[in-house]
N, C-alpha and C positions, 0 to 999 in steps of 0.2 A: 635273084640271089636267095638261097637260104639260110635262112636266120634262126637259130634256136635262141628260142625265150625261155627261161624258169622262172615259177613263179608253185610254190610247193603247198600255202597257205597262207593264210585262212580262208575260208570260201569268201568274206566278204572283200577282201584283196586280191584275189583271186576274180571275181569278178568285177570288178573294177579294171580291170585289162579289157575286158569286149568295147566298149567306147575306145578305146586307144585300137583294137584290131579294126574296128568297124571304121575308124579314121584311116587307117593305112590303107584298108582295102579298098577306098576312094582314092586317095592321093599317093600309094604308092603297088602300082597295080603288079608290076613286076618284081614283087618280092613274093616269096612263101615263110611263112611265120609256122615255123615248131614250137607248141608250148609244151614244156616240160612239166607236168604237173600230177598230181592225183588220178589217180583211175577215177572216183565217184567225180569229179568234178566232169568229165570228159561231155559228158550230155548237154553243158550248156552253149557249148560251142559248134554243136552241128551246123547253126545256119551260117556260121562264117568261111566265104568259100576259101578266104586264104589262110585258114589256120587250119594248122591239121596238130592234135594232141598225141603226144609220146606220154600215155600212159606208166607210170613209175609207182609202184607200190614200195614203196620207201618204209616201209613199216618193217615189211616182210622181207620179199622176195632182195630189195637191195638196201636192206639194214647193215647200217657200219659202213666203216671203210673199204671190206670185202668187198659188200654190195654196192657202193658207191663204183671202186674199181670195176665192177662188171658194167656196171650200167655205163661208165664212160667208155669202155672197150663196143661196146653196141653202137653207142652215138657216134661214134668217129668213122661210122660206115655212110653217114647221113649225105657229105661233104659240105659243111655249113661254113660257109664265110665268113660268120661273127656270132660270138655269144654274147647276149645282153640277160644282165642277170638283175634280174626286179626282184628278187628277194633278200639277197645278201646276207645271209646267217652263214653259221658254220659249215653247213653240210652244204650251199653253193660254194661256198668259197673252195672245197675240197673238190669239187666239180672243176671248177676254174682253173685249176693245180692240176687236176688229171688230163683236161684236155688241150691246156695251150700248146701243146707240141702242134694239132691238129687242129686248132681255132685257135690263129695267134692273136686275131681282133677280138677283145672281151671288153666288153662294157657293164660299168655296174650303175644302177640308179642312184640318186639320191634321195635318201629316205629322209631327211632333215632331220635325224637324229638328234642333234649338238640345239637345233632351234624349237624341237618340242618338249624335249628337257628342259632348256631354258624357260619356256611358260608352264609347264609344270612347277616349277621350282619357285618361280614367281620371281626370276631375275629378270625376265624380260617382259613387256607388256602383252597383254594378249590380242593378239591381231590375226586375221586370215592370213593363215599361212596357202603354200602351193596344196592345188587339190590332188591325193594321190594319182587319179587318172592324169592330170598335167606330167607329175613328177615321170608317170612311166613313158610318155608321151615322148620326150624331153631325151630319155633313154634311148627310146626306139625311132627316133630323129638323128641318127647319128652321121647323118651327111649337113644335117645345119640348115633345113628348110623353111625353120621356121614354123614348123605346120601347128595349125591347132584341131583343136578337140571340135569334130561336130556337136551338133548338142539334140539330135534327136533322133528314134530309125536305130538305136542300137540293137535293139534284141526283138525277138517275134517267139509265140510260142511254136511250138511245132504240129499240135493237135487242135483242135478244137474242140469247145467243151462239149455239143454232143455225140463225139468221139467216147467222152470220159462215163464207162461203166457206173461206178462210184456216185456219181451226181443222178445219175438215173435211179440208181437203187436206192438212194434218199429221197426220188422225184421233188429233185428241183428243179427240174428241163421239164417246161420251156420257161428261164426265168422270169419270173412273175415281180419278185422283190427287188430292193437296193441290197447288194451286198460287200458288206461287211470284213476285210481281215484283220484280225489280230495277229499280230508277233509280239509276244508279251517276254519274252524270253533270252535270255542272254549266256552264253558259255561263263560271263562275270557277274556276279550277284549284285554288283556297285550299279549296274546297268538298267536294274529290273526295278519298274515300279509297283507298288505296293499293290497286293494281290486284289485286296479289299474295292480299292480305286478301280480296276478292271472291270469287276463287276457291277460296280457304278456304272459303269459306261457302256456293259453288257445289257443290262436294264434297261438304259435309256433305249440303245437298238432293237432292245425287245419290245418296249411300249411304241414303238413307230414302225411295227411289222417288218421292220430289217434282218436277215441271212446272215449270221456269223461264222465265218471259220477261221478256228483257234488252231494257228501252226503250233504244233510239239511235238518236239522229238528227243528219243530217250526218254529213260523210265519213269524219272521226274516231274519234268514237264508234261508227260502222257497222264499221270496220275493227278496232276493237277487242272488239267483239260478235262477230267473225266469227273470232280468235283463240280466244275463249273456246270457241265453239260447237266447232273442232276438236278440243278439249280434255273438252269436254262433247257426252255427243248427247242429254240433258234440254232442250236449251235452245232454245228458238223467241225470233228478233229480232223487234221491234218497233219498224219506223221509218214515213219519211213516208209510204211507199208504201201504208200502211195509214189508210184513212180516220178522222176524228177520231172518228163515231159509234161504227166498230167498237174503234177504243180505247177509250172509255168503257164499251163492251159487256164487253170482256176486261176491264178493270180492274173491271169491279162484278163479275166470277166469280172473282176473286181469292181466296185465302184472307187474302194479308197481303202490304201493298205493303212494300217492302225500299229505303230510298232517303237520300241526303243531302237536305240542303235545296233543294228546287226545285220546280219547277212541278206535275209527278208527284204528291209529297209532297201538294200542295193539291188537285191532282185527285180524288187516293184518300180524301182523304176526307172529299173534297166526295159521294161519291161512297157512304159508309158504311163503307169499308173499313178495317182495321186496317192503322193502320202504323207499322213500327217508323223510323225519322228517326235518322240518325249526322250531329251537331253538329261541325264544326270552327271553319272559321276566325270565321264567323257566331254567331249565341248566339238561342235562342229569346224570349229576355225582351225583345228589340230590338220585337217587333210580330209575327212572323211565326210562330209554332210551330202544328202544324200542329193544327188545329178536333178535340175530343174524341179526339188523341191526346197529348196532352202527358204521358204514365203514360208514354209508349212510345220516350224519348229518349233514345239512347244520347250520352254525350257526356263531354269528361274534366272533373274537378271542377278549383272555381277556385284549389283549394291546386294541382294540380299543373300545371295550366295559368294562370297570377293575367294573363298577357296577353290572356288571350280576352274580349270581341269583339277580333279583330283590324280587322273594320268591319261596317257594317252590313246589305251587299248583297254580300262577296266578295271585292267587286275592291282590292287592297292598290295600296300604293305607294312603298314602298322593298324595298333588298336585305333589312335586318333583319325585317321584316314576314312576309316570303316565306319565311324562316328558320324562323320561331317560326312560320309557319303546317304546315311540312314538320314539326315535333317535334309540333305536334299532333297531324300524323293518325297519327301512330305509336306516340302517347299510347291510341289506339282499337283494341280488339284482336280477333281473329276472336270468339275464348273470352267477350270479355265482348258482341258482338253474338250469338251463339248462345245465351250462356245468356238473354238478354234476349228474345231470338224464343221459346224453347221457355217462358218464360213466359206469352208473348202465348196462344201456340197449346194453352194446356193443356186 
């Protein structure tokens, strides 16, 4: 059968679907999975042999309702049996309306909406809720099997790192060091910990002959990558200029990815990598902590922090919010993310 997925953003949601492909593609052999999604996202999916990505430039090419009607008049050549829609916004839902003449089975996830409000709000107590990969799992089970979530063997890079130009011409090949990632960075500011702290912790890796590389991207985070580095000469940037494969390449030779909540976080370890993950204004028990590292979460507890979630993806909305998100991340300290890494890495 063929099945079209949507699933439009965020990369880190977005990637959280390979564990639920890489489950299907074991237990349910005779389907083909279309995911609807972003062109840049398309790279991470290569090694999945039953997913094939329908590329959708949503920005551009099928902005609006216009573009939305084009792109459903294309899909409906596909002959898809059922749509399952893991994103559920406005512009799926308009999706959903365009094609049910032509996929009368649609399926939409449950995002627990109504019960991540409710712990944000602080009406209901905070408790692990479902992991998004479950929730899409759950979606894309829709004959009732029961199936769960493998828990390892999701993702492989495609290169290998002395394939990668880049690491040659800073002759890091043949790795001699432990290395080192940073994800210090977040699309929410509530997310980011305190600059100062990072190179705390850059330092430490400097004085133990440790390989840093400082993911950023965009102009911001490049510029502040580029601070550090004068500060540091361990430390190699990682931005757009650098292809997705050969990212995934670096990041699978990692010793231990280093990062706040974000996309990174899901990569690494999507990816098999250890990583240690620093909680602020967000809270792991929402749906997102990161696949076989949840041992690895630095984060302040709910006596000294009782406001946290401050929400559930970052973005706040008053002064007071923004307040008590800045106390938290100063609630997180070099000393207690050090001694947490020298745990990981014993």
């Amino acid at each position: 059968m063929n099945i079209l997925v949507i699933r439009f953003s965020s990369l880190g949601d977005v990637l959280l679907t390979i564990p639920v492909f890489r489950t299907l593609e074991l237990k349910e052999p005779d389907n083909k999975y279309f995911l609807l999604t972003r062109p840049k996202f398309e790279a991470f999916f290569t090694s999945l042999s039953n997913v094939k990505v329908i590329p959708a430039d949503i920005d551009d090419q099928y902005k609006g309702i216009l573009g939305l009607t084009q792109l459903a008049a294309q899909l409906k050549s596909y002959n898809f049996g059922v749509l399952v829609d893991l994103h559920d916004v406005l512009r799926t839902k308009i999706l959903r309306k365009l094609l049910q003449s032509s996929i009368p089975n649609s399926i939409v996830f449950n995002k627990g909406r109504k019960e991540k409000k409710a712990v944000v709000s602080k009406k209901t107590p905070l408790l692990p809720l479902l992991h998004t990969s479950i929730r899409y799992l759950k979606a894309l089970d829709f004959q009732n099997k029961q199936l769960e979530l493998i828990d390892s063997n999701w993702l492989s890079a495609s290169k290998k790192i002395n394939q990668i130009s880049y690491l040659n011409q800073n002759h890091l090949l043949p790795k001699s060091a432990k290395w080192y990632g940073i994800a210090p960075f977040s699309k929410h500011n509530s997310k980011e910990w305190i600059e100062s702290n990072w190179l705390g912790v850059i330092q430490h890796i400097s004085e133990i002959n440790g390989q840093v590389f400082v993911f950023a991207f965009g102009q911001r985070e490049k510029e502040i990558a580029l601070q550090w580095l004068n500060k540091h000469s361990n430390i190699i940037i990682i931005d757009e200029t650098i292809s997705i494969e050969d990212q995934m390449a670096i990041i699978e030779a990692l010793d231990i990815m280093i990062t706040v909540d974000s996309a990174n976080m899901h990569l690494a370890s999507l990816l098999g990598i250890k990583v240690l993950s620093i909680w602020l204004s967000t809270h792991p028990f929402l749906g997102f902590s990161p696949l076989e590292n949840s041992d690895n979460i630095v984060q302040p507890t709910a006596k000294e922090a009782p406001w946290r979630p401050l929400s559930v993806y970052g973005k706040l909305k008053t002064r007071k919010e923004n307040q008590l998100a800045e106390q938290t991340k100063a609630l997180i300290t070099v000393q207690m993310v050090l001694e947490k890494l020298n745990k990981i890495l014993v």
